[in-house]
BAMAR-801550 format. One record per residue (C-alpha): chain; residue number from 1; x, y, z. Coordinates in steps of 0.5 Angstrom, whole numbers. Layout:
% BAMAR-801550
<A NUM <X Y Z>>
...
END
This chain:
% BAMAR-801550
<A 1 <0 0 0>>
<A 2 <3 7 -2>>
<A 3 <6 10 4>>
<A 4 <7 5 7>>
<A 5 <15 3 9>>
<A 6 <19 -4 9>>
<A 7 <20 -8 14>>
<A 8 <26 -7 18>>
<A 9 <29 -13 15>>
<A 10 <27 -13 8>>
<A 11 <30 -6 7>>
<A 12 <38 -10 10>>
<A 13 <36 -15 4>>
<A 14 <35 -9 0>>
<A 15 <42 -5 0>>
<A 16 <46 -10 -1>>
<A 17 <42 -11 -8>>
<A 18 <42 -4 -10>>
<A 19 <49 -3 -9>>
<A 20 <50 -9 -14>>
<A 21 <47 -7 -19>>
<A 22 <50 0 -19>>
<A 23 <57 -3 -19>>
<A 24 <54 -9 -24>>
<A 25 <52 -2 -28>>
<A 26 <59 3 -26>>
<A 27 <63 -5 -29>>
<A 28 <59 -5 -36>>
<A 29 <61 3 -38>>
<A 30 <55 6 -37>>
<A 31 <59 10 -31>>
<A 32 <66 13 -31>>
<A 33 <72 7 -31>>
<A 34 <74 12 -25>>
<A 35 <68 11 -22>>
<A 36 <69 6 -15>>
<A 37 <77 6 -17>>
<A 38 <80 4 -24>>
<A 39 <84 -3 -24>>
<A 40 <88 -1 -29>>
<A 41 <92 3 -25>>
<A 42 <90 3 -17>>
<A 43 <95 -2 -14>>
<A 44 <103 -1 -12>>
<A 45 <108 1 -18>>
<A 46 <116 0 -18>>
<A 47 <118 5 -22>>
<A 48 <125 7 -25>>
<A 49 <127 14 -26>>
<A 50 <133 15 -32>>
<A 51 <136 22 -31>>
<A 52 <142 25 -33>>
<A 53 <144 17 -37>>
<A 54 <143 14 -30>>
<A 55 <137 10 -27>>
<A 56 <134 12 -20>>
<A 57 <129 8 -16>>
<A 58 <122 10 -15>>
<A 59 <116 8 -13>>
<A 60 <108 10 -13>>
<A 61 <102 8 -10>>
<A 62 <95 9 -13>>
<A 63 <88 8 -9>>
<A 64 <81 10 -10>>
<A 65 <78 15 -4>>
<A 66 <71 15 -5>>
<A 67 <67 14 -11>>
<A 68 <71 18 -16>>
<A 69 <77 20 -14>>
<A 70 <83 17 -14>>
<A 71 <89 19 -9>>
<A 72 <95 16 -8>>
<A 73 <103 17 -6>>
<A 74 <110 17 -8>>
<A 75 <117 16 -7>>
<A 76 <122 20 -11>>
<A 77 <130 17 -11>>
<A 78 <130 21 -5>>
<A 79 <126 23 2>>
<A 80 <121 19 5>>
<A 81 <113 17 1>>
<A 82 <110 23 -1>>
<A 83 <102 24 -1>>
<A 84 <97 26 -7>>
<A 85 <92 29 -7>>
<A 86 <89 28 -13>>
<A 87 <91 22 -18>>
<A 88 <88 24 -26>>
<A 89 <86 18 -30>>
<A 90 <83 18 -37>>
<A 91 <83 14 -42>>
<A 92 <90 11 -41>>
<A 93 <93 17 -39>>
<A 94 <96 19 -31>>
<A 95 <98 26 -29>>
<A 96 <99 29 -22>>
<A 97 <103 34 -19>>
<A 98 <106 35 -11>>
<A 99 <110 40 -7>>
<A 100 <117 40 -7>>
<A 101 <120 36 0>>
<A 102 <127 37 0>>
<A 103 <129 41 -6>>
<A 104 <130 48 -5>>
<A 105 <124 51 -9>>
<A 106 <116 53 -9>>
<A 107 <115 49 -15>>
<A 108 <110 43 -16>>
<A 109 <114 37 -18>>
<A 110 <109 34 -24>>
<A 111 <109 27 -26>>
<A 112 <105 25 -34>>
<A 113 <105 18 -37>>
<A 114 <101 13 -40>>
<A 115 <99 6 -38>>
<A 116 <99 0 -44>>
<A 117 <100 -7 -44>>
<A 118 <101 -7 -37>>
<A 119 <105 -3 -36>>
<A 120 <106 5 -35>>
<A 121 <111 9 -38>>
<A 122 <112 17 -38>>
<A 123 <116 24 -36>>
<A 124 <117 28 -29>>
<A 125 <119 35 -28>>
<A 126 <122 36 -23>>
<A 127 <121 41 -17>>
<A 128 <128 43 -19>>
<A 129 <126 44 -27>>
<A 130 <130 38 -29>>
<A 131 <127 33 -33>>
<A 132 <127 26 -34>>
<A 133 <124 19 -36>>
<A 134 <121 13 -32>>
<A 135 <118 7 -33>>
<A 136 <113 3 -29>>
<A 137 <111 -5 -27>>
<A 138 <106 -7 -22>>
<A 139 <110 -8 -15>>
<A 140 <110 -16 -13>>
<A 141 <105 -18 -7>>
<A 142 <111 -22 -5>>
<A 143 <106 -26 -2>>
<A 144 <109 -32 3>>
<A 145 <105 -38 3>>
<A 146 <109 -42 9>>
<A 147 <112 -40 15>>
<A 148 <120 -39 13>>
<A 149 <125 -45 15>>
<A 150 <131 -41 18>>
<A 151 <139 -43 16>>
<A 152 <145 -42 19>>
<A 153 <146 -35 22>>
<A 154 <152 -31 18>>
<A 155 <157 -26 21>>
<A 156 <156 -21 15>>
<A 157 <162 -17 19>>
<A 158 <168 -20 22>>
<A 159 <171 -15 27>>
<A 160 <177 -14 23>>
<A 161 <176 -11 17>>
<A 162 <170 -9 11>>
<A 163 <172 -16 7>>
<A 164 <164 -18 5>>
<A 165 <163 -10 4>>
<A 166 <163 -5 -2>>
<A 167 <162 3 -1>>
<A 168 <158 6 -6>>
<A 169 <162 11 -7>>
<A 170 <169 13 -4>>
<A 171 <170 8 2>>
<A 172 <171 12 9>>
<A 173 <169 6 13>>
<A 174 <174 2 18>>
<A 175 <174 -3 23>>
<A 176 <177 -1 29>>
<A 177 <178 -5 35>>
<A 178 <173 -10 32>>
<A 179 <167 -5 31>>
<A 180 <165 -2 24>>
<A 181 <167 6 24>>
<A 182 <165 12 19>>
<A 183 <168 17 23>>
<A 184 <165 22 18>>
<A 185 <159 23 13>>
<A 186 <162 19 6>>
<A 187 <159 13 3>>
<A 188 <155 8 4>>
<A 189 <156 1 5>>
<A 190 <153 -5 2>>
<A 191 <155 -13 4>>
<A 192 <157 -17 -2>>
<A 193 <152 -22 0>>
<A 194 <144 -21 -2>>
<A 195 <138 -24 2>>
<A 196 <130 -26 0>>
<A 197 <127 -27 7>>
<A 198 <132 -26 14>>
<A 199 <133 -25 21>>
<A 200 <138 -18 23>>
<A 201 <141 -18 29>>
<A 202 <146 -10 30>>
<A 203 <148 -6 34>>
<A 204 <149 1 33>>
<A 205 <152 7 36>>
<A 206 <151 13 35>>
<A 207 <154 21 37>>
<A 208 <149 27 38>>
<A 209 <144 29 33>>
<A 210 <147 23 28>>
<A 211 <144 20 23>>
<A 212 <144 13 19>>
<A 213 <140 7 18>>
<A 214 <139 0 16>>
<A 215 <136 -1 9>>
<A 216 <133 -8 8>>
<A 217 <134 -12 1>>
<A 218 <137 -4 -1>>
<A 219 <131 -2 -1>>
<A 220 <126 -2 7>>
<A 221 <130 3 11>>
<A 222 <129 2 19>>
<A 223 <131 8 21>>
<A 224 <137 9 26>>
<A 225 <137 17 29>>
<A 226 <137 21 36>>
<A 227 <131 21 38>>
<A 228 <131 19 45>>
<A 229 <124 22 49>>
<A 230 <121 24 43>>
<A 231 <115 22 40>>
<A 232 <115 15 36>>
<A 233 <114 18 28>>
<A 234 <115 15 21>>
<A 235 <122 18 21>>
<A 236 <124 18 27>>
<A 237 <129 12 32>>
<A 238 <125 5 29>>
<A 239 <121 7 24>>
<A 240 <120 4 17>>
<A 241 <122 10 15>>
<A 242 <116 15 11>>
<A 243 <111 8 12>>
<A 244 <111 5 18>>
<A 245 <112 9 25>>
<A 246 <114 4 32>>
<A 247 <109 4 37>>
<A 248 <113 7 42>>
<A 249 <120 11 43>>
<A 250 <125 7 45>>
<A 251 <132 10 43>>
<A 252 <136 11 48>>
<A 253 <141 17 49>>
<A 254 <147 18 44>>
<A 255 <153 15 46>>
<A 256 <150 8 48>>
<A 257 <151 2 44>>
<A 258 <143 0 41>>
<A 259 <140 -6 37>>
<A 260 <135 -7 32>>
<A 261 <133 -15 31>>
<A 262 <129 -15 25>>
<A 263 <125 -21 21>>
<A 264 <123 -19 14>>
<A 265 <118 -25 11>>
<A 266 <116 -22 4>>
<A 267 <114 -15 6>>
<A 268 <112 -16 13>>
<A 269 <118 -13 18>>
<A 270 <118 -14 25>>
<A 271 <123 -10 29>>
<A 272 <125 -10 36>>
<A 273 <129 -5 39>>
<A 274 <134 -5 45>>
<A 275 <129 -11 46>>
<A 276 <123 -8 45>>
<A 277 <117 -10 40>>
<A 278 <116 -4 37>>
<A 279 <113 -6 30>>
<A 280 <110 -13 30>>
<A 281 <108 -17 23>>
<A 282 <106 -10 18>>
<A 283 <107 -10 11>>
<A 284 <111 -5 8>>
<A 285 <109 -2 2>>
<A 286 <115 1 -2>>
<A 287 <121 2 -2>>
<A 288 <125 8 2>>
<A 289 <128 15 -2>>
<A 290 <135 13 -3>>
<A 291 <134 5 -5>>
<A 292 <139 2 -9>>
<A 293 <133 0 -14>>
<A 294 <126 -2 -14>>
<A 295 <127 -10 -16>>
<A 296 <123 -11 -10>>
<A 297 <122 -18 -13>>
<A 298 <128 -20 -12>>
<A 299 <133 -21 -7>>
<A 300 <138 -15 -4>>
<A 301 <143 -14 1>>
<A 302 <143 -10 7>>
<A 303 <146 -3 6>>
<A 304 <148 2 12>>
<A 305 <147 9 10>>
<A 306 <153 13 12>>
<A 307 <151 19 8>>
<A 308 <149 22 14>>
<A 309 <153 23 20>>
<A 310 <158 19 23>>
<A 311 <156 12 26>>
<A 312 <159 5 29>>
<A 313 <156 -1 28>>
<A 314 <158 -8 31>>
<A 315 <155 -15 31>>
<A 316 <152 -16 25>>
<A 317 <149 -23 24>>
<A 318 <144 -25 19>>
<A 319 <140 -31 19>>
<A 320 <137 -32 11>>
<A 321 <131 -37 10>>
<A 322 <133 -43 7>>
END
């Protein structure tokens, strides 16, 4: 009868439905593919950036926020993941454009490409009004079906020398007195060996106000700073640097020896710091500015930023999955 409601459970059968067939609908075209998100283009992507003749790693992540909106972050080779208000999208072609972070300037950095087969490809100009060309492939899930068998453990640093290492650039790190020293801001430093799923173990010292970190595979920083008594954030002591912040800050004062123990399985990362869970079994998204590629598919070492700030580290004990 006409002005009559439904009944209360009719009305719950009812909404499921109505939203089916508006999705069924937005799915069949007769929507903007934008609308509820486009699959074509929503995900995480590794990108390589090619400046100056040489390849930098990058990375961007698009998500649809609401019904036709997308949004999204990225990291450039450098610096930490950076938000995106606004993804564009039609017709295969993707443009957005973001505020400077590190870059002395108060231009935008604009990026523009187009995605074909799979794959996306296009320019980026700069905040600095440089310009230069990328490529795109989908991120790996890197996805694990069964727990890790964990092999024998291997010392990556033996106390008297870098024998397994290789700088970056010019070599300012010494062993000395069985404890790995960069006295000064120089290279970083990168073991020779490279690794799938680990367990970490290092310790680290550091003086006031330095700086350096743990890049994982080469690519996930857990960040190492002086950060005692401050909060816990995504680019403080123990963090995932520009992903994922530690529950709590436990840094102790500068001068004292530290440690980290980390598992990475796949991208899940767990971090216990001076014997403190303080990120426990959460994914990381991408990989950090400063990343030596972004091959996240395959295996990498463990590079020790010292780029930064002096820093000394010691017992440095890797245990790979078999």
């Amino acid at each position: 009868m006409r002005g009559q409601r439904l009944p209360e459970i009719s009305r719950k059968l009812l909404l499921p439905l109505v939203f089916l067939f508006v999705l069924s609908v937005a799915k069949a075209g007769n929507y903007p593919n934008h609308l509820f998100g486009d699959p074509s283009i929503e995900g995480r992507w590794d990108l390589t950036v090619t400046k100056n003749g040489k390849e930098l790693p990058s990375w961007l992540e698009v998500r649809h926020s609401g019904l036709k909106t997308l949004v999204g972050y990225f990291v450039a080779e450098g610096g930490s993941a950076r938000p995106i208000s606004r993804v564009n999208f039609e017709n295969g072609k993707i443009s957005f454009s973001i505020p400077p972070q590190w870059d002395r300037s108060d231009k935008d950095m604009t990026l523009e490409g187009t995605l074909v087969d799979g794959k996306l490809s296009g320019t980026i100009l700069g905040s600095d009004g440089t310009t230069a060309t990328w490529v795109g492939v989908r991120a790996p899930s890197l996805w694990r079906d069964k727990s890790p068998v964990w092999g024998k453990p291997i010392t990556l640093f033996n106390g008297k020398n870098t024998n397994g290492w290789h700088a970056s650039g010019e070599n300012q790190w010494q062993a000395v007195n069985g404890v790995l020293t960069s006295a000064r801001t120089g290279s970083n430093l990168i073991s020779d060996q490279t690794f799938n799923d680990f367990k970490l173990h290092i310790e680290f010292r550091y003086p006031k106000e330095s700086n350096s970190g743990v890049y994982l595979r080469g690519r996930y920083e857990v960040q190492v700073a002086d950060n005692k008594g401050e909060e816990p954030l995504k680019d403080y002591f123990g963090a995932i640097y520009g992903f994922i912040e530690p529950t709590e800050q436990v840094a102790k004062a500068a001068g004292e020896w530290q440690s980290y123990d980390i598992t990475l399985v796949g991208r899940l990362v767990t971090v216990v710091a001076n014997g403190k869970t303080i990120i426990c079994n959460r994914p990381i998204p991408g990989i950090t500015g400063g990343a030596l590629n972004s091959k996240e598919g395959e295996p990498g070492p463990i590079m020790i930023q010292g780029d930064h700030g002096p820093i000394e580290y010691r017992n440095i004990i890797i245990t790979p999955a078999k």
